[in-house]
C-alpha positions in Angstrom: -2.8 11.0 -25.5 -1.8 14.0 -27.1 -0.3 14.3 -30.5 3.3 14.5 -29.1 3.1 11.5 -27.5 1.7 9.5 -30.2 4.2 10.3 -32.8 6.8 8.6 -30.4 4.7 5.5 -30.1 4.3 5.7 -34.0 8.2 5.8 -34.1 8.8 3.1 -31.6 6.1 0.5 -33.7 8.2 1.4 -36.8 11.5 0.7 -35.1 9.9 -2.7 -33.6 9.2 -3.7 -37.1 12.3 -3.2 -38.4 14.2 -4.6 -35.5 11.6 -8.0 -35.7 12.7 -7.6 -39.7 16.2 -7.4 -39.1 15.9 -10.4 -36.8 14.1 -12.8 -39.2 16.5 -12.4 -41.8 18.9 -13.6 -39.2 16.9 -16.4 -37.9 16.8 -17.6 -42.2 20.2 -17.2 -42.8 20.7 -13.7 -43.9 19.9 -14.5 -48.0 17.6 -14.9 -50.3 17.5 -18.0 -51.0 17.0 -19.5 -48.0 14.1 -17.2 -47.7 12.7 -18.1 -50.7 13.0 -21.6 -49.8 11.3 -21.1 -46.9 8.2 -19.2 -48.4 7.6 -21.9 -51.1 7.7 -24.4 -48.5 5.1 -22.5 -46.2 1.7 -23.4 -48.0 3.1 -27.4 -47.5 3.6 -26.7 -43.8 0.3 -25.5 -43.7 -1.4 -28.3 -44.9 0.8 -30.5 -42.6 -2.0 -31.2 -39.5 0.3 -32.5 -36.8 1.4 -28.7 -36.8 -2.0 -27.3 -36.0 -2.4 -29.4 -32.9 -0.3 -27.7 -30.1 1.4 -31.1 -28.5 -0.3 -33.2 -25.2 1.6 -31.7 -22.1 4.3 -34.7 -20.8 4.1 -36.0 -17.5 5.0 -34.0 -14.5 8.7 -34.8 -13.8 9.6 -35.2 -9.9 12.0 -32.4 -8.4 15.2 -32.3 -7.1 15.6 -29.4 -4.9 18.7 -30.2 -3.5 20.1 -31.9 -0.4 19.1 -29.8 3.3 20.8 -30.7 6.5 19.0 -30.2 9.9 20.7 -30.6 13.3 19.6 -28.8 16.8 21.9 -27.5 19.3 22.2 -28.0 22.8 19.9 -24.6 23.3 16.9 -25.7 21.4 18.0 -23.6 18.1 17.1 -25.8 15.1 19.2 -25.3 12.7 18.3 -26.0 8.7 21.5 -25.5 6.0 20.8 -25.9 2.2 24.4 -26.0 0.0 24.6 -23.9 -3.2 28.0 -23.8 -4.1 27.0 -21.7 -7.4 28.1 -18.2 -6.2 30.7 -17.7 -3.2 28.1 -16.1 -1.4 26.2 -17.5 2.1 23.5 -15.9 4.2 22.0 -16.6 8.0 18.4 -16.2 8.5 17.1 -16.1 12.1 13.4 -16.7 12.5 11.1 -16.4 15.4 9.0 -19.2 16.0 6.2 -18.2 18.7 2.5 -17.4 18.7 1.6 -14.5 17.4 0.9 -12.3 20.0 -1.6 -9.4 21.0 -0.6 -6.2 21.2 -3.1 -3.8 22.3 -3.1 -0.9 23.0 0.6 -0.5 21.8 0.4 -2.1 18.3 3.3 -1.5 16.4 6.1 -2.5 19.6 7.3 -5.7 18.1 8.1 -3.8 14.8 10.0 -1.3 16.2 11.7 -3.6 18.7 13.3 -5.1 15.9 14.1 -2.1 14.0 15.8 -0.6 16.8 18.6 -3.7 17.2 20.6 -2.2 14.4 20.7 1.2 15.9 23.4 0.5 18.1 24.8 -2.0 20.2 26.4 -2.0 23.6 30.2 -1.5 22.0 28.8 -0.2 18.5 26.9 2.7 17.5 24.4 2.8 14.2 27.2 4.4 12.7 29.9 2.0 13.1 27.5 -1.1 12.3 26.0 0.4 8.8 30.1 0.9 8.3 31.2 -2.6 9.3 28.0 -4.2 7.0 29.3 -1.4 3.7 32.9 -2.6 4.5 32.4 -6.4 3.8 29.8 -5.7 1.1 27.0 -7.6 3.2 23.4 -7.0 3.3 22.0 -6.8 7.3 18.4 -6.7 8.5 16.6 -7.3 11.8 12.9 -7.3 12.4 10.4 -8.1 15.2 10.6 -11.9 13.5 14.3 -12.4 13.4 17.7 -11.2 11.6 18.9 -11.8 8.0 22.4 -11.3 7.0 24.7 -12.3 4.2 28.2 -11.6 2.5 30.8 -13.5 0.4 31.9 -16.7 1.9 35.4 -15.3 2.8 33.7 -12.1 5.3 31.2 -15.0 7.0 33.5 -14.9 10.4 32.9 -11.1 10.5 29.3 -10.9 9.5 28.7 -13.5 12.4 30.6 -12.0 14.9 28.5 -8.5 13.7 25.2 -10.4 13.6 25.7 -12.0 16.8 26.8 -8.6 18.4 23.2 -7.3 17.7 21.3 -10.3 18.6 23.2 -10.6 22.3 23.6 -6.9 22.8 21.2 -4.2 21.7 21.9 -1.5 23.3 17.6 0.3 22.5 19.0 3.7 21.9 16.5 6.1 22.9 17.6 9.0 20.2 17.2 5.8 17.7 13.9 4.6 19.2 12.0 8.4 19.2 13.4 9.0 15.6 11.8 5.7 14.5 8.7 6.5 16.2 9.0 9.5 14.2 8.8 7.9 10.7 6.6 5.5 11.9 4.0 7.9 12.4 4.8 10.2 9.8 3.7 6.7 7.6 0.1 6.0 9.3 -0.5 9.8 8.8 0.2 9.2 4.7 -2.3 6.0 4.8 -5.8 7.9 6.4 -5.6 8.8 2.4 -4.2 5.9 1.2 -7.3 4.0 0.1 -5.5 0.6 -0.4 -4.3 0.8 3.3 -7.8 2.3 4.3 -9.3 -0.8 2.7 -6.4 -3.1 3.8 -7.3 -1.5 7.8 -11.0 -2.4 7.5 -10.7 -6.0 6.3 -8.1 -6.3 9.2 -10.2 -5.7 11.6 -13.2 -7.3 10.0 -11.6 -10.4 9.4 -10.2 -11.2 13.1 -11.8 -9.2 15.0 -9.6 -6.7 17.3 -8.7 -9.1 20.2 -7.1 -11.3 17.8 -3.6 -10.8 16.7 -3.9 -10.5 13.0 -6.8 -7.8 13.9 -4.8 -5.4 15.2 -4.1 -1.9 13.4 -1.1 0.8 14.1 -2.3 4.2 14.5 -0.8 7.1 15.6 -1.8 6.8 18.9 -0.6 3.5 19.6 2.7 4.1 18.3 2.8 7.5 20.7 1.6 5.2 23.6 5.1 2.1 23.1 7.4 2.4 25.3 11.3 1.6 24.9 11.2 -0.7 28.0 8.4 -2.5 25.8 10.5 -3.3 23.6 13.1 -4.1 25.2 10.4 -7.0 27.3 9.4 -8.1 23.8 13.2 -9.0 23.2 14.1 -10.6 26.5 11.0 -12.6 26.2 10.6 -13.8 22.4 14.6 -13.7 21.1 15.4 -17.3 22.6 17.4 -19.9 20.9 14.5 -22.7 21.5 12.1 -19.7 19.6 14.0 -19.8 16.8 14.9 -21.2 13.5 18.5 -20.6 11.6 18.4 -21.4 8.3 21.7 -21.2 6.9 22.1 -21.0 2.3 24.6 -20.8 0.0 28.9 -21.5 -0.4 29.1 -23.8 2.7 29.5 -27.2 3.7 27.3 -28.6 6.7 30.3 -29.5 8.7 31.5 -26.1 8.2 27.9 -24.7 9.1 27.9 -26.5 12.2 31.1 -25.2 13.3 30.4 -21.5 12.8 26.5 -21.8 14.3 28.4 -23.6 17.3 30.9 -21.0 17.9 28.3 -18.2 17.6 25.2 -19.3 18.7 25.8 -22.0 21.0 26.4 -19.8 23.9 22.7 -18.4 23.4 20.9 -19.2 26.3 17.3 -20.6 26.4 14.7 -19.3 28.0 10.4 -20.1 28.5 8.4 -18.9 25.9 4.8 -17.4 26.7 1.9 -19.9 24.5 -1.2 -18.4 23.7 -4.4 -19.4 22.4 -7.3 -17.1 20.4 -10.5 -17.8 19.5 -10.6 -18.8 15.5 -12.3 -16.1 13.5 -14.6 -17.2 11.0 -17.2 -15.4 8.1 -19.6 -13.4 8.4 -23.5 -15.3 8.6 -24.6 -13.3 6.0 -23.3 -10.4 3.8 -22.2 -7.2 5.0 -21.3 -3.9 3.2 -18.7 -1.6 4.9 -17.9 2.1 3.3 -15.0 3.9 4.3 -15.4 7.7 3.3 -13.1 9.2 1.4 -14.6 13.1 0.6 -13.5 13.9 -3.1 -12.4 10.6 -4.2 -13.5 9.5 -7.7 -12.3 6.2 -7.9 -13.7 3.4 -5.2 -11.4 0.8 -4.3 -13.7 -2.4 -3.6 -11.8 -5.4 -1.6 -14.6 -8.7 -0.9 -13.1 -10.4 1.8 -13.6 -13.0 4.1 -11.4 -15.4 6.6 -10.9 -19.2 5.8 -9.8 -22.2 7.0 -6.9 -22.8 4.7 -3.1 -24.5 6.1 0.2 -25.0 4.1 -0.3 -28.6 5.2 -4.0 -29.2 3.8 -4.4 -31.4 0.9 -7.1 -29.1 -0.3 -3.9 -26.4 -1.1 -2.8 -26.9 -4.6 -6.7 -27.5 -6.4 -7.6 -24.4 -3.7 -4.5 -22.2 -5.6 -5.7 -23.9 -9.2 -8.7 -22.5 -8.6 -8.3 -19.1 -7.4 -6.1 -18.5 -10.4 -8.8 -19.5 -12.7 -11.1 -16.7 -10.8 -8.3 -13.7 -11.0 -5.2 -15.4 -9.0 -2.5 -13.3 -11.3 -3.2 -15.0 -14.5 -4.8 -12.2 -17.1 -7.0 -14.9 -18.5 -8.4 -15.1 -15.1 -12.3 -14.8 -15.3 -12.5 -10.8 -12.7 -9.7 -9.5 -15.3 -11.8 -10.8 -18.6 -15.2 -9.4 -17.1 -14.3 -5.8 -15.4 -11.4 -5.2 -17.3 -11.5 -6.4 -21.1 -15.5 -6.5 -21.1 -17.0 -4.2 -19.4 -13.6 -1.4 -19.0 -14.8 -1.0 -15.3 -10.9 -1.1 -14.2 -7.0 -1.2 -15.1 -7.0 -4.7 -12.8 -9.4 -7.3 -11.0 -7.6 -10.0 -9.1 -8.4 -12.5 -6.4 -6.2 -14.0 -3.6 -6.3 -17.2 -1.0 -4.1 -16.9 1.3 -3.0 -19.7 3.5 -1.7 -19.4 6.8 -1.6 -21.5 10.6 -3.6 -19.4 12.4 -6.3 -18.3 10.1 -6.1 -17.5 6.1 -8.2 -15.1 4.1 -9.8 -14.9 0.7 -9.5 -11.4 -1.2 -10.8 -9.8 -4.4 -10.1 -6.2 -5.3 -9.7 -3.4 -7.8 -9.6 0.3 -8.3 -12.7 1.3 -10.2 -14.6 4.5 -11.1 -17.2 6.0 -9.0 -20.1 5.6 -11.4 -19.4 1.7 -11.8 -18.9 1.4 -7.8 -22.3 -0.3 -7.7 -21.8 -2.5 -11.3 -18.5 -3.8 -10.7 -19.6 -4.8 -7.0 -22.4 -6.8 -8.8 -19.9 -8.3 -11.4 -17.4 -9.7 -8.5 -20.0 -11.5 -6.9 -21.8 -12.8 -10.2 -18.0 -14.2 -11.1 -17.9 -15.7 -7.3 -21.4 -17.0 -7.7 -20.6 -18.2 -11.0 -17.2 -20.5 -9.2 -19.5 -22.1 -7.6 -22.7 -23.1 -9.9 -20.7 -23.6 -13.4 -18.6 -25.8 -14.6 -14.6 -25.4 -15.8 -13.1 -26.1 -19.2 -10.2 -28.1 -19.2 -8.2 -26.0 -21.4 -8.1 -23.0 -18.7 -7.6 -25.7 -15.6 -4.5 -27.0 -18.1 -3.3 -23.4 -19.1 -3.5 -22.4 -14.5 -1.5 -25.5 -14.1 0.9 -24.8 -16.8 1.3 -21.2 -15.3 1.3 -22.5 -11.9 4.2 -24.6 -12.9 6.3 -22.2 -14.5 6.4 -20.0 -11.4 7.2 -22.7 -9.4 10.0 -23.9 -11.8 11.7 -20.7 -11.8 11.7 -20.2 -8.0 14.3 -22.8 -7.6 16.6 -20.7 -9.4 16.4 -19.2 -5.9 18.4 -20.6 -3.1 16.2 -18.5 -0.9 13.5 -20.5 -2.2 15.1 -23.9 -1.1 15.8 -22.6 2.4 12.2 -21.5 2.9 10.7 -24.8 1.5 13.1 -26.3 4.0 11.9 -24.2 6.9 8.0 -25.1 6.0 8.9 -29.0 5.7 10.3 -28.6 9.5 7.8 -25.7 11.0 4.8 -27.3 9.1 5.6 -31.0 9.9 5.2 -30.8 5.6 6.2 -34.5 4.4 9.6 -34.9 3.1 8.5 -35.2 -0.6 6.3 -32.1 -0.7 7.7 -29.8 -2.8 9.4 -33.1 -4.5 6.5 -34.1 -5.7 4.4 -30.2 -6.2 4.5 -30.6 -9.9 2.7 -34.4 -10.0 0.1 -33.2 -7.2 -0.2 -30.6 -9.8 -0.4 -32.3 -12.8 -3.3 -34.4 -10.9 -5.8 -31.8 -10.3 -9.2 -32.5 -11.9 -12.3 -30.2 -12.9 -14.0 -32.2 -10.1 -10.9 -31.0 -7.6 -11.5 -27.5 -8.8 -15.4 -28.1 -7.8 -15.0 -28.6 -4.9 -12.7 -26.2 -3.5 -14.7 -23.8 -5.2 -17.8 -24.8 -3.6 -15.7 -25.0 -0.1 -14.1 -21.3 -0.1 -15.8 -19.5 -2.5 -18.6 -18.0 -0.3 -20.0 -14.4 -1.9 -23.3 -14.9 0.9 -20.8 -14.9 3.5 -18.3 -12.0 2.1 -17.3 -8.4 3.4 -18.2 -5.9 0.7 -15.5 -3.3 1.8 -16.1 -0.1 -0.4 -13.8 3.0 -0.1 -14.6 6.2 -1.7 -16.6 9.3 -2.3 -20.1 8.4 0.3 -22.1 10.7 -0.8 -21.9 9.0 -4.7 -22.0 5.4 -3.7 -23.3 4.4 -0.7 -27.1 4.6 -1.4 -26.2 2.3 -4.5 -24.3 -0.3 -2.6 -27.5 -0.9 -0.2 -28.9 -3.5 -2.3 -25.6 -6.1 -1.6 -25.7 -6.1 2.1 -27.9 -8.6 3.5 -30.2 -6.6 6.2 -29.5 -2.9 3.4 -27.8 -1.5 6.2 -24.4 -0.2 4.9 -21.4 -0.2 8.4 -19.1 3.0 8.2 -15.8 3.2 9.4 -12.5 5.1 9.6 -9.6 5.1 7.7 -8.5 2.8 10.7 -11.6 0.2 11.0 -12.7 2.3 14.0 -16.7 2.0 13.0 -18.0 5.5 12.5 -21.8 6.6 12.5 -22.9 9.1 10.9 -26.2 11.5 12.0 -28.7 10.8 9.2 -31.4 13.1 11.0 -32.3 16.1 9.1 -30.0 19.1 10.5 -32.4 22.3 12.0 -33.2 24.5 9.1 -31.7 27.6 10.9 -28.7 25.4 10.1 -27.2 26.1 6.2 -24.3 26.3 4.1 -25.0 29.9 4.5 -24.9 30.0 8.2 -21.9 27.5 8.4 -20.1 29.4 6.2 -21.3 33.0 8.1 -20.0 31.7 11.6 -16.4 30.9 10.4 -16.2 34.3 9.4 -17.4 35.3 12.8 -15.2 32.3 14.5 -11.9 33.7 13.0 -12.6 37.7 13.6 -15.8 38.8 12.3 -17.0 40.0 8.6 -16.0 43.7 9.7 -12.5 43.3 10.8 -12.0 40.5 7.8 -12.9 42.9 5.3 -10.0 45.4 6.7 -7.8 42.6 5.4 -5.9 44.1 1.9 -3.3 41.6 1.8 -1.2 39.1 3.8 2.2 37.5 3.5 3.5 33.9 5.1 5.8 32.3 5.7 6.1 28.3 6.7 8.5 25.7 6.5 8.4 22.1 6.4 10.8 19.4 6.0 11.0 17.3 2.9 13.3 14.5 1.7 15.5 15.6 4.9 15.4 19.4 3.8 13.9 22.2 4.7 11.6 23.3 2.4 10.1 26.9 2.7 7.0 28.3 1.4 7.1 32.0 0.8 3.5 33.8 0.1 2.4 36.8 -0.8 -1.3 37.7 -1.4 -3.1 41.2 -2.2 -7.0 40.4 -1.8 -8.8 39.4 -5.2 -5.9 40.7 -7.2 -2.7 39.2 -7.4 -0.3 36.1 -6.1 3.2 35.5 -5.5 4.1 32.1 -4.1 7.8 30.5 -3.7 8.5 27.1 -3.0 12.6 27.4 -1.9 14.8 24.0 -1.1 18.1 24.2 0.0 18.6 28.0 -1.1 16.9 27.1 -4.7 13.8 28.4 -5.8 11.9 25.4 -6.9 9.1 27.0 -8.0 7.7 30.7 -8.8 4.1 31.7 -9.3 3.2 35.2 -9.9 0.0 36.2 -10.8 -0.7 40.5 -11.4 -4.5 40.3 -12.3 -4.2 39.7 -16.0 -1.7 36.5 -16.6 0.1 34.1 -14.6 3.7 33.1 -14.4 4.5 29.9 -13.8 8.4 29.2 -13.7 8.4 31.9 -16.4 5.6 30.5 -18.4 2.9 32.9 -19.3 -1.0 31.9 -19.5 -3.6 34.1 -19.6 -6.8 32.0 -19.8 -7.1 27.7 -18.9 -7.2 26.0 -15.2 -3.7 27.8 -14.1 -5.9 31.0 -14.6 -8.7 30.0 -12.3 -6.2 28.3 -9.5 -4.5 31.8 -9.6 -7.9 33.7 -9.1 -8.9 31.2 -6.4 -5.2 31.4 -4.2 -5.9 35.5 -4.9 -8.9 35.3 -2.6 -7.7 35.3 1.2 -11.1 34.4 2.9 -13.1 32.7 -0.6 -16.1 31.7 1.9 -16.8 35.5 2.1 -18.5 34.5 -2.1 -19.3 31.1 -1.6 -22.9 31.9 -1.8 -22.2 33.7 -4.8 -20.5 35.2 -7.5 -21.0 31.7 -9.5 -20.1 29.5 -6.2 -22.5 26.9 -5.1 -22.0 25.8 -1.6 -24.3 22.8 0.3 -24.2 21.5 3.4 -23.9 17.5 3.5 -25.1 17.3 7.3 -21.9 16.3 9.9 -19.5 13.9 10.1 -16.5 13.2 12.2 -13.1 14.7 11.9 -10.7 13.4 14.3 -13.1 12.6 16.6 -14.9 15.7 16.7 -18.5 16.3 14.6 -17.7 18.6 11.6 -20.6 20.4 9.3 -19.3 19.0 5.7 -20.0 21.6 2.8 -19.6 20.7 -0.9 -18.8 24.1 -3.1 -18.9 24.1 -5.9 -16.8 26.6 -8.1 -18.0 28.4 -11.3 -15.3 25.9 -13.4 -18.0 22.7 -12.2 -15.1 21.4 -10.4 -16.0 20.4 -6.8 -14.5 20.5 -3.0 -15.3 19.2 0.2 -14.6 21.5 3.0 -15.1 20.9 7.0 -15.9 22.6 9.7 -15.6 22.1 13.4 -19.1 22.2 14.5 -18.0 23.3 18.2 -15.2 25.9 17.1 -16.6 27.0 13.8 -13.0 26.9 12.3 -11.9 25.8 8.8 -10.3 21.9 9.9 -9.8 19.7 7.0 -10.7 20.8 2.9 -10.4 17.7 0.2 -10.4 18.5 -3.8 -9.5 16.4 -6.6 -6.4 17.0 -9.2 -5.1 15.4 -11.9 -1.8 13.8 -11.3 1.4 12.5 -13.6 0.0 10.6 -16.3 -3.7 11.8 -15.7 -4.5 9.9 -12.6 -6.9 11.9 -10.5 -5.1 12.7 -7.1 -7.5 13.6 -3.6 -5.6 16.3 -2.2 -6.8 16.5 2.2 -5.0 19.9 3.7 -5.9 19.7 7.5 -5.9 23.4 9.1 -5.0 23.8 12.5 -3.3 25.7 15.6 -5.7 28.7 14.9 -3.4 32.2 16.5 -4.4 35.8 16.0 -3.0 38.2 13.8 -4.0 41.8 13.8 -6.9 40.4 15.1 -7.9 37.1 12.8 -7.7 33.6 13.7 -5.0 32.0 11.4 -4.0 28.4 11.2 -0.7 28.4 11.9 0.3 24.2 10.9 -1.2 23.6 7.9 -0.5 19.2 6.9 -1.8 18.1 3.2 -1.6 14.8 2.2 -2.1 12.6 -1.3 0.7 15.2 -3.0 3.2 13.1 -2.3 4.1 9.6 -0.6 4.4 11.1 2.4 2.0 14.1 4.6 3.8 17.7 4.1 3.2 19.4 7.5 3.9 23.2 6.5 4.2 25.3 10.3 4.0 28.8 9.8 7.1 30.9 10.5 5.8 34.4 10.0 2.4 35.8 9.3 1.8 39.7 8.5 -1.2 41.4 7.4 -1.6 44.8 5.3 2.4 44.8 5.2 3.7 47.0 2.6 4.0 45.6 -0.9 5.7 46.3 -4.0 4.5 46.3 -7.1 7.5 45.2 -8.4 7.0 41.9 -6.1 4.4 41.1 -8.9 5.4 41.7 -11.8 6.1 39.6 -14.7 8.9 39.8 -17.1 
């Protein structure tokens, strides 16, 4: 924190003392006497005991949670309505009801299916829809699972009649359905960096296994491979009335309810709906260690995971949710947060979830730690799971989960939402009537003995996925000792297993050499050396805009590079051998020095041998499929990068270094070099994609490249 910084959080503890002043004064009276009063009187409170005893909890109260109406139409479309006449305001949620299904080797087609029902209808296009929805103030969503939609009470007729338009008569515009494969894509690319959704992938994968449905992963490749007309068979098949659950909240009577479901849906027609059956995943036999490699990282994100056996309808539910909030369920009391975060400052967050579900649940316990604690806070989870399972509870954190437990329960009936959903579980779930009636006295009941033995039933750290992702060549000889044969699984950024060639590489084979052949790969060291400067130019598109990079380089001696949106220059960097100008901010020594030395350098492998350089070569490993040599160079600052090298091509593919981001959170930059072309006789990439900058990858294709063009001085100068 620098000294800025902390003389505003000096100011804002002042003004929170005189504000908490202020309002005591209040809370006495406003005068002194009153305050006097109460300051003679405190020693007597003190010594009154009743008031150091905090009061015995009262029994749990039984809930009301309103009257719900259920009726089925002649179609087979059950219908569930919940009254709420608090705001003039009612919504109609249509959910799917089928088996989850398999979706191979086009995973992804059921989402986009249902994206692509708003995008046009057969007498509406997106345009007049989104128009209709803003004109009625509504809110209107459809998914692969069903359609949402709600409005004031008064515009119901005309959000029906629009709701019911998309749901009979999608028209699957193909402009609508290759632009949402589009952004679809675009997405996976941002999470191969992503190491939450890396992590998330794996345990995926691990969990269910890839035949089963909630095993399956979207890649690019299977999003490139779905079809319109497959979409268009997963609606015909799967958006039938006897599939489907209406669930109908808010300003509305059920007679009314039944009139307008009647009117609009009861034309619907049925239709046969495919069953399926899947082989029930189940834990591991005995602990296994997966690393997912993320060059440059230096933070691991761990995730122990595991499937379970765990329904909504299981009386082992509530202790099961007790007892997971104990362990790190969302409570900060829970025993992950107190160990890796407040006593041993491994992380920002540890938490735990159980999840239940109808097909198959899962267990999951996570955090984001450093590299150098990968190994100790892996040891600390499964001490914590080991220690569920042999120690005992107090009662006073089994009474302070329940309490919490309660609370959140308590205030999600301020949610008609809520109500609908607990509805639509009583009826899908055959939950009995007084479930959620009687949560808080089922809750109010659990024992330390209840806690036992759910604890001793799903905790299982023998039986666990140890998913690590981060920096291999810092953590994986460390994580050996968890996994239960010390062999440690790789795999990709997808839960595709990867294995890497551990034999020693032939010692003709060196940084050196690697680094010596691209030089040859992209022209040779003669004609490379000819090379006194080089302009580009490449644009990308950001936030819908073009964005255009403008670049000018004179070899080992000065930089000008403009980032220009919309007309605007967004940003200006001009180095001229002596300072750097960043946006008119002069530095002549510090990191923005050394960047500008390093972006002067047009071919830097030409001195990465040298000149205070360090470069090793880390054996091979897969990029995109292909086998890559991997070097780690180091630069004369001490900072590090990872770059990679096809081994059949010899060209520059992927490079990975570490920044520090807003609010000094280290960032892993990956720029992926590709669609190699020759100019004046050197092999330049030509699409240049980095990722981890922003949300989303920033693929920069090169409009013009010129090299030993004429330029100015004046082009580097700084004023």
């Amino acid at each position: 924190m620098n000294l800025f910084s902390k003389k505003i959080k000096s100011i804002e503890m002042r003004n929170l003392l005189y504000i908490l002043s202020f309002f005591s004064l209040i809370a006495i009276g406003c005068n002194k006497s009153n305050a006097d009063k109460v300051m003679k009187e405190a020693p007597m409170l003190k010594k009154e005991a009743w008031r150091a005893t905090a009061p015995s909890p009262a029994p749990a109260r039984s809930i009301e949670l309103g009257i719900s109406t259920s009726f089925e139409l002649d179609n087979g479309l059950k219908v569930i309505v919940v009254e709420n006449h608090k705001l003039p305001r009612v919504s109609y949620q249509l959910s799917l009801d089928h088996d989850a299904i398999v979706e191979g080797d086009q995973a992804g087609y059921v989402t986009i299916a249902g994206q692509l029902m708003k995008t046009g209808t057969t007498t509406k296009s997106k345009a007049d829809i989104d128009e209709a929805v803003d004109f009625i103030g509504a809110n209107l969503s459809t998914s692969g699972s069903g359609v949402f939609a709600s409005t004031l009470t008064k515009h119901q007729d005309k959000l029906l009649s629009l709701m019911t338009d998309i749901l009979f008569n999608p028209s699957f515009n193909a402009d609508e359905f290759e632009k949402i494969k589009k952004q679809t894509i675009s997405g996976i690319a941002s999470s191969k960096t992503d190491p939450n959704a890396m992590a998330g992938n794996v345990a995926t994968i691990l969990n269910n296994g890839k035949g089963h449905p909630y095993g399956e992963v979207q890649t690019e490749e299977t999003v490139k491979s779905i079809t319109i007309d497959k979409c268009k068979e997963y609606y015909n098949t799967y958006f039938k009335p006897n599939n489907a659950y209406l669930v109908v909240v808010g300003d509305i009577s059920p007679a009314v309810a039944k009139a307008n479901v009647e009117k609009y849906f009861g034309n619907w027609k049925k239709g046969k709906i495919p069953t399926v059956n899947y082989k029930k995943p189940s834990a591991p036999g005995e602990r296994k260690v997966a690393v997912v490699n993320k060059d440059g990282a230096v933070q691991s994100v761990i995730r122990i995971t595991y499937p379970v056996d765990l329904k909504l309808a299981d009386d082992d539910l509530i202790a099961a949710r007790v007892m997971n909030s104990i362990l790190g369920g969302g409570i900060f009391s829970g025993r992950l947060m107190q160990n890796l975060r407040e006593d041993k400052a491994y992380t920002y967050g540890a938490r735990s979830s159980l999840r239940a579900d109808r097909l198959v649940g899962n267990f999951n316990a996570s955090a984001s730690v450093r590299n150098e604690v990968t190994d100790s806070s892996v040891h600390e989870f499964l001490f914590e799971l080991d220690r569920m399972i042999t120690e005992g509870f107090a009662e006073e954190d089994i009474q302070l989960t329940k309490n919490s437990l309660a609370g959140s329960f308590a205030r999600s009936l301020e949610s008609p939402q809520t109500i609908a959903r607990f509805a639509l579980n009583k009826s899908r779930y055959n939950l009995p009537d007084d479930y959620y009636n009687t949560y808080l006295s089922k809750l109010d009941a659990i024992t330390e003995a209840d806690v036992k033995r759910v604890a001793k039933k799903y905790i299982r750290p023998d039986n666990a996925y140890v998913i690590v992702v981060g920096s291999k060549d810092d953590i994986a000889d460390k994580l050996l000792r968890f996994d239960a044969d010390g062999v440690i699984d790789y795999y990709d950024a997808f839960g595709n297993e990867v294995k890497y060639d551990d034999a020693e590489l032939p010692s003709d084979i060196t940084a050196a050499t690697v680094l010596e052949d691209y030089i040859a790969a992209i022209g040779g060291k003669d004609k490379v050396m000819t090379v006194k400067n080089m302009t580009t130019i490449g644009a990308a598109e950001m936030m819908g805009q073009k964005l255009s990079v403008e670049s000018f380089v004179v070899n080992n001696a000065k930089v000008r590079q403009k980032f220009i949106m919309a007309g605007n220059v967004m940003n200006d960097m001009i180095y001229d051998g002596t300072k750097v100008s960043t946006n008119g901010i002069v530095a002549t020594s510090g990191k923005e020095m050394d960047q500008a030395k390093e972006s002067a350098m047009i071919f830097p492998q030409l001195g990465f041998t040298s000149n205070g350089y360090k470069s090793e070569l880390k054996g091979t490993q897969p990029v995109d499929g292909n086998p890559a040599y991997k070097i780690v160079v180091t630069k004369p600052s001490g900072d590090k990068m990872t770059q990679l090298y096809d081994v059949k091509s010899s060209l520059l593919v992927e490079e990975i270094r570490s920044e520090m981001g807003p609010g000094d959170q280290a960032m892993t930059i990956t720029t992926g070099y590709a669609d190699y072309k020759e100019v004046n006789g050197i092999m330049i990439p030509h699409t240049v994609t980095v990722t981890g900058m922003a949300p989303m990858p920033l693929t920069m294709t090169m409009e013009k490249v010129m090299i030993n063009s004429t330029l100015g001085d004046d082009l580097f100068m700084i004023k």
